[in-house]
FITI-58897 format. One record per residue (C-alpha): residue in one letter; x, y, z; residue number from 1. Coordinates in steps of 0.05 Angstrom, whole numbers, always signed. Example, Ala and Ser with C-alpha at 12.3 -4.5 7.8 and 13.67 -1.06 7.14 Angstrom:
 rest     c1     c2     c3  nr
    A   +246    -90   +156   1
    S   +273    -21   +143   2
END
This chain:
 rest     c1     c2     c3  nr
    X     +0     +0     +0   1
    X    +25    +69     -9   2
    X     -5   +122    +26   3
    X     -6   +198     -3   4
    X    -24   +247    +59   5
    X    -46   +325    +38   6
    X    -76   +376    +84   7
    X    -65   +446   +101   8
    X    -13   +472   +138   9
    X    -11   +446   +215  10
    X    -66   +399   +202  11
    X    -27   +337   +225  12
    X    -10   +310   +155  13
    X    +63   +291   +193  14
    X    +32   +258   +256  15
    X    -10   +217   +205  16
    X    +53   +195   +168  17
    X    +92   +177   +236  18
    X    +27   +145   +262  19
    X    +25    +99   +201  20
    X   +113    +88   +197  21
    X   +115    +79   +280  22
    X    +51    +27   +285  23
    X    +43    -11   +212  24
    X   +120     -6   +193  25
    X   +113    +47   +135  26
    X   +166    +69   +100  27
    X   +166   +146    +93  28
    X   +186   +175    +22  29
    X   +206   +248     +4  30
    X   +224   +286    -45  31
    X   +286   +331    -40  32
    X   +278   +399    -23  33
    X   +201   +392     -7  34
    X   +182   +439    +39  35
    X   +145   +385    +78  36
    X   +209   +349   +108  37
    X   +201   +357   +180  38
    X   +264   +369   +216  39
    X   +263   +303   +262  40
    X   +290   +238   +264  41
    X   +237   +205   +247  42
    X   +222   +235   +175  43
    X   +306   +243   +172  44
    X   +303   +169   +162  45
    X   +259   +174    +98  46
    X   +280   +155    +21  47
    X   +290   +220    -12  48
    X   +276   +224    -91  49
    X   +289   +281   -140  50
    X   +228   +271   -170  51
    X   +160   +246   -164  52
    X   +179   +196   -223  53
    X   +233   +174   -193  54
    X   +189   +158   -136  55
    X   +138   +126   -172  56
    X   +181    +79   -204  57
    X   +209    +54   -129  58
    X   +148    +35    -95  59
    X   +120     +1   -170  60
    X   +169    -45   -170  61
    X   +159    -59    -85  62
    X    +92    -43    -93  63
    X    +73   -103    -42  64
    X   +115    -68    +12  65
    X    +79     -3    +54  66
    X   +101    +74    +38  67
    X    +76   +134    +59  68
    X    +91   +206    +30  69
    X    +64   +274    +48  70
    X    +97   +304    -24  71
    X    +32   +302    -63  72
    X     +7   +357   -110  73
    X    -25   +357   -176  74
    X    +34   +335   -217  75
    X    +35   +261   -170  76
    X    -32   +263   -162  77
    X    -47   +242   -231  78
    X    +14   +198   -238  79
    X     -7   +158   -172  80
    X    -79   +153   -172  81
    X    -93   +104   -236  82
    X    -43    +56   -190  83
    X    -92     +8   -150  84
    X    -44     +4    -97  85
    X    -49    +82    -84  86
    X    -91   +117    -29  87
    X   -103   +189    -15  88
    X   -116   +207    +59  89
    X   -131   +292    +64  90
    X   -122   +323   +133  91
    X   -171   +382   +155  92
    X   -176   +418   +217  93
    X   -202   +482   +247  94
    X   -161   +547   +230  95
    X   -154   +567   +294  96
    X   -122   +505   +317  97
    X    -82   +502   +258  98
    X    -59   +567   +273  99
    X    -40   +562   +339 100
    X     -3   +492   +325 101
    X    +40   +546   +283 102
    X    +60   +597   +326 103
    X    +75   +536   +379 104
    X   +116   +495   +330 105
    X   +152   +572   +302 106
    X   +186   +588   +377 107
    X   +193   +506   +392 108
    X   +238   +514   +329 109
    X   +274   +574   +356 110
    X   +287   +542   +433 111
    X   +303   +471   +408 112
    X   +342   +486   +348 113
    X   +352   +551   +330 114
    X   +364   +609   +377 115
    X   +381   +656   +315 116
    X   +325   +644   +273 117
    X   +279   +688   +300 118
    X   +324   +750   +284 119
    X   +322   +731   +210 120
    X   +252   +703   +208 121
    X   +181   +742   +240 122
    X   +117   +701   +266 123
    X    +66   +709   +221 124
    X     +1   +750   +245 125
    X    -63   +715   +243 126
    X    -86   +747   +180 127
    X    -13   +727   +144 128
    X    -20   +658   +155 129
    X    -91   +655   +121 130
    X    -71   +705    +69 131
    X    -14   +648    +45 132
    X    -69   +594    +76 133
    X   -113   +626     +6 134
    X    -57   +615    -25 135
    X    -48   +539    -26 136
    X   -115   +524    -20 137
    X   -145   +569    -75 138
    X    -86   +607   -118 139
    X   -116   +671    -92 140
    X    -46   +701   -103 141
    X    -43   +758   -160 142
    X    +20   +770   -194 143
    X    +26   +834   -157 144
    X    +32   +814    -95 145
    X    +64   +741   -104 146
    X   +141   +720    -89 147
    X   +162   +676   -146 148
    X   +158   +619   -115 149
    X    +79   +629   -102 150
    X    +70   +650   -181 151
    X   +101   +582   -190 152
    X    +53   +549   -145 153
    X     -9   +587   -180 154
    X    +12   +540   -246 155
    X     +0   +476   -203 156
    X    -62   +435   -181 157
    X   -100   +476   -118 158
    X   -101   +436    -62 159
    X   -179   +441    -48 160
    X   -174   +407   -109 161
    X   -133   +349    -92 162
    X   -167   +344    -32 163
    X   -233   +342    -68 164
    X   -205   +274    -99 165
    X   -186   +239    -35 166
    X   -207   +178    -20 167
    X   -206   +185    +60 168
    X   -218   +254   +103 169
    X   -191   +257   +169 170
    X   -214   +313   +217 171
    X   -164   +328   +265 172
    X   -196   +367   +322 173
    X   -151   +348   +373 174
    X   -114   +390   +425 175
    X    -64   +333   +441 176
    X    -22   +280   +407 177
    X    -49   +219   +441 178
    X   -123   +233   +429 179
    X   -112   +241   +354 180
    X    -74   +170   +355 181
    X   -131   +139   +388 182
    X   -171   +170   +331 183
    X   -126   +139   +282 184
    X   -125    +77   +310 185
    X   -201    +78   +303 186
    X   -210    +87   +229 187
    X   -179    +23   +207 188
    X   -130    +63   +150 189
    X    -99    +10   +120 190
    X   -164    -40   +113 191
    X   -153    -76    +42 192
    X   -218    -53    +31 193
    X   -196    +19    +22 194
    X   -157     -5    -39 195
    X   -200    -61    -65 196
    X   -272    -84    -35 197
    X   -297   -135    -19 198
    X   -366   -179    -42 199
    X   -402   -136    +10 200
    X   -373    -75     -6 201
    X   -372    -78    -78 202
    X   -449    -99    -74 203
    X   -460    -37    -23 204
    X   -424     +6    -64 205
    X   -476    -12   -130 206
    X   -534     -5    -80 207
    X   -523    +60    -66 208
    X   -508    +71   -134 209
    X   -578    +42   -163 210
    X   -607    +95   -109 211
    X   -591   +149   -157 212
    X   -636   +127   -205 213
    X   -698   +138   -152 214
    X   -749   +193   -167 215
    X   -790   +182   -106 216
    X   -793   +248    -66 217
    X   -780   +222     +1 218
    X   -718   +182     +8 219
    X   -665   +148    -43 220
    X   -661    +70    -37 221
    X   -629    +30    -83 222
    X   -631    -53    -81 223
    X   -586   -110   -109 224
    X   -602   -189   -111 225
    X   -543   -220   -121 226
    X   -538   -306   -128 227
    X   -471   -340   -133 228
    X   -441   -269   -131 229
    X   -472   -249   -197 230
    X   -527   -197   -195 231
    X   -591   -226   -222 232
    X   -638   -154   -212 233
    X   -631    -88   -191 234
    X   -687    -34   -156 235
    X   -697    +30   -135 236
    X   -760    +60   -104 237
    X   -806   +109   -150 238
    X   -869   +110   -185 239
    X   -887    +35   -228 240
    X   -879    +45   -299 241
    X   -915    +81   -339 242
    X   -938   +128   -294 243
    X   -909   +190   -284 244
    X   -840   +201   -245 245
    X   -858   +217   -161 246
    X   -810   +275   -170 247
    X   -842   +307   -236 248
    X   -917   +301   -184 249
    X   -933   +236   -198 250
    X   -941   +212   -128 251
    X   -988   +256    -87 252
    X   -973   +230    -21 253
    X   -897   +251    -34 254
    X   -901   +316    -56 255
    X   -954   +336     -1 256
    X   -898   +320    +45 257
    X   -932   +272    +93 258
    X   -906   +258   +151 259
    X   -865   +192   +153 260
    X   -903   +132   +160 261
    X   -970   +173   +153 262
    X  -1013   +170    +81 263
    X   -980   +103    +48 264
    X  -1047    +77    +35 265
    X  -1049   +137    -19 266
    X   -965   +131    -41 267
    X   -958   +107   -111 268
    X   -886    +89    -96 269
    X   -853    +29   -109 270
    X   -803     +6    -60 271
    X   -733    -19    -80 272
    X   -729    -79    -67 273
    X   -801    -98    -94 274
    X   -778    -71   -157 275
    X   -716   -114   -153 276
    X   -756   -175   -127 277
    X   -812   -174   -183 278
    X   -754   -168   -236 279
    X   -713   -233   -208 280
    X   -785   -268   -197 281
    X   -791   -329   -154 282
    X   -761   -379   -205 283
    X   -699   -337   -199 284
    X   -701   -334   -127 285
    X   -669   -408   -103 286
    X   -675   -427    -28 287
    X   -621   -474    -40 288
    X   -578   -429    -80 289
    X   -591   -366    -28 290
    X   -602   -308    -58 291
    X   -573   -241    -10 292
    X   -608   -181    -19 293
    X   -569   -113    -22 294
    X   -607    -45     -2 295
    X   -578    +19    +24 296
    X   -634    +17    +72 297
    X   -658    -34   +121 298
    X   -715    -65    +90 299
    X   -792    -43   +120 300
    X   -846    -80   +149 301
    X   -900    -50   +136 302
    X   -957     +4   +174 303
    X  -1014     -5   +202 304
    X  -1070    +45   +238 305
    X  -1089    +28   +315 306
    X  -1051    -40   +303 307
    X  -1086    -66   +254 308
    X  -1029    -80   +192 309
    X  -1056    -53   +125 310
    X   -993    -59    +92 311
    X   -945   -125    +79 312
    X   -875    -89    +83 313
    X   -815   -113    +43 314
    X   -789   -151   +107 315
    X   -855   -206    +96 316
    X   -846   -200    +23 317
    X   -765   -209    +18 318
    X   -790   -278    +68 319
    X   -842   -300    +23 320
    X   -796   -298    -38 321
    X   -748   -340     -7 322
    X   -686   -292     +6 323
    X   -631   -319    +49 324
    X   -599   -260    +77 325
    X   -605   -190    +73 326
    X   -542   -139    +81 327
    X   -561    -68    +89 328
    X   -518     -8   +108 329
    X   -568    +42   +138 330
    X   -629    +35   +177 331
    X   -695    +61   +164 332
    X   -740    +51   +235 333
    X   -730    -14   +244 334
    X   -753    -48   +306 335
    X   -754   -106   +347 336
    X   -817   -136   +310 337
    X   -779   -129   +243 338
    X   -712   -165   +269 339
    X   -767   -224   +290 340
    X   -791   -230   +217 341
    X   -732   -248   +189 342
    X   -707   -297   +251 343
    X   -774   -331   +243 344
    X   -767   -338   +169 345
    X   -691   -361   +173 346
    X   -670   -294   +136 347
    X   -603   -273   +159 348
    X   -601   -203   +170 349
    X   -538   -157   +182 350
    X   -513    -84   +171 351
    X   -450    -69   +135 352
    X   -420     +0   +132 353
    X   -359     +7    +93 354
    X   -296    +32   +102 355
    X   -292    +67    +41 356
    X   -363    +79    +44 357
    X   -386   +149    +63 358
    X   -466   +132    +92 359
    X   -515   +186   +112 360
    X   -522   +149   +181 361
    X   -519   +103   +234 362
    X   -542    +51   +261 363
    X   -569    +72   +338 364
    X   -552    +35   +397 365
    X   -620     +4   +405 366
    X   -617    -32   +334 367
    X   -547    -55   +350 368
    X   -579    -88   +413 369
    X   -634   -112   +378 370
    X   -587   -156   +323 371
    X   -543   -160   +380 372
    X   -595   -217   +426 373
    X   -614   -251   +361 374
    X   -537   -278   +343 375
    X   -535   -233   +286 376
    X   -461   -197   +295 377
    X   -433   -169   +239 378
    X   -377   -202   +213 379
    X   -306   -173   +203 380
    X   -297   -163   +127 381
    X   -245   -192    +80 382
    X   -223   -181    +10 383
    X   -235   -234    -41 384
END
């Protein structure tokens, strides 16, 4: 894996890279005379290239071994990331924190290294540091006002725009070192997955993607059936065809913004994974075989008005059908009585969020009970 780290300045994109060399044995690469280089020991033991190609060519040939580099701009952003080994991490944090990391790292410099640097060299004022801040992130320099090495700057890639591109975001809102590791440690960085997902993900991942195609005005859900890990239908929720499009006013109910879970009995929208379910048909749903369902969304029951049920949800349907499991990534109101269906029908049911997934939400701590006292854990993923 190799590991490309980009953030503004005093974000923590060099506590990042000696997180990832001191805990999962990276190897940190520079190139010479990038401003980046920190001054300690730690980065002082680093490869040093004179160029990005140069670099590229190194960890292509290792590319089975782990690197980690915080020299990224546009030039190596587009030679890295076609390489499927490659993985962009971007570093935010507040600008007042940022700031102040500055002015503490500007006089640690002075005390620790050097006591004449300060004559030579002023601490810049708030309003300096975003003024070059602008800079980096934007190009906001004019030639007027620019030192030549800024006008050269202005010809490269901006960095909101690399940022923009990368495939993790870490915010680091930390006041202290060891908090911010404990963060680290928490997001699972260098997870295969990041680089190349697995069944779940992959199917996740086209899920959410067939949720683009919904026109229903309340919610995006998109569904996959998959058997033998090929896909055998696809669904998202919206009007049935022929009529017109829920978000062009073809569902009443939806555009009168009902309340949700009120009016269904007057909804003309089709959920996902009906849609999906009528396309496979029951011949193409095997309970031998066992079909998994896919859907952004946990799956619904149903509603009903002073208990009694007027409506079969997908839960009873995605039973009847014969579905074996059902993976979903976010959840959608379900309850205890839902969880039941599925145990009672010998449907597996479990959430999977991800790592390279960015969802809308999570799961609360009541569901996680809930899945939690009927054996259903979710399983630690792995690349296949």
């Amino acid at each position: 894996m190799f590991i490309g780290i980009v953030g503004t300045r005093c974000s923590g994109k060099h506590s990042v890279a000696e997180y990832l060399i001191e805990n999962h044995g990276f190897q940190l690469l520079n190139i010479k005379n990038s401003s980046h280089i920190v001054d300690q020991p730690i980065y002082q033991n680093g490869i040093e290239f004179s160029t990005i190609e140069e670099m590229h060519n190194h960890v292509t040939g290792r590319w089975r071994e782990n690197y980690v580099t915080c020299d990224i701009d546009g030039e190596s952003l587009n030679l890295l990331k076609k390489r499927p080994f490659f993985l962009l991490i971007s570093i935010e944090a507040p600008l007042s924190m940022r700031y102040q990391r500055f002015i503490e790292r500007f006089y640690l410099f002075i005390f620790f290294k050097d006591k004449k640097y300060e004559n030579d060299h002023h601490v810049l004022s708030l309003e300096q540091f975003i003024q070059q801040d602008d800079i980096a992130m934007y190009n906001t320099a004019s030639n007027k006002i620019a030192s030549p090495q800024q006008q050269q700057q202005q010809s490269l890639l901006p960095l909101h725009r690399i940022i923009s591109v990368s495939d993790v975001t870490i915010t680091n809102i930390y006041t202290n070192k060891c908090d911010f590791m404990t963060c680290l440690n928490s997001m699972d960085l260098i997870n295969p997955e990041r680089l190349r997902p697995s069944w779940d993900t992959y199917f996740m991942h086209l899920s959410d993607l067939a949720a683009r195609r919904s026109n229903c005005m309340k919610r995006r859900v998109g569904c996959i059936l998959v058997k033998d890990s090929r896909i055998i239908a696809t669904g998202y929720n919206g009007t049935p065809r022929g009529l017109r499009n829920c978000n062009e006013g073809g569902c009443g109910r939806c555009n009168a913004n009902a309340p949700c879970g009120t009016g269904l009995d007057r909804c003309l929208c089709m959920h996902a994974e009906e849609n999906a379910l009528l396309e496979a048909g029951r011949s193409r749903v095997d309970n031998v075989a066992g079909v998994v369902l896919y859907c952004n969304t946990c799956p619904c029951l149903g509603w009903g008005v002073n208990g009694m049920k007027l409506y079969l949800g997908c839960a009873i349907k995605i039973v009847q059908i014969g579905v074996k499991e059902v993976v979903f990534s976010k959840s959608y109101g379900m309850d205890e009585l839902t969880a039941q269906v599925f145990a009672e029908g010998q449907v597996k049911l479990r959430q999977h969020s991800p790592p390279s997934m960015r969802l809308e939400g999570q799961m609360s701590i009541m569901e996680e009970k809930i899945i939690e006292q009927l054996g259903w854990k979710q399983p630690s993923s792995t690349s296949s």
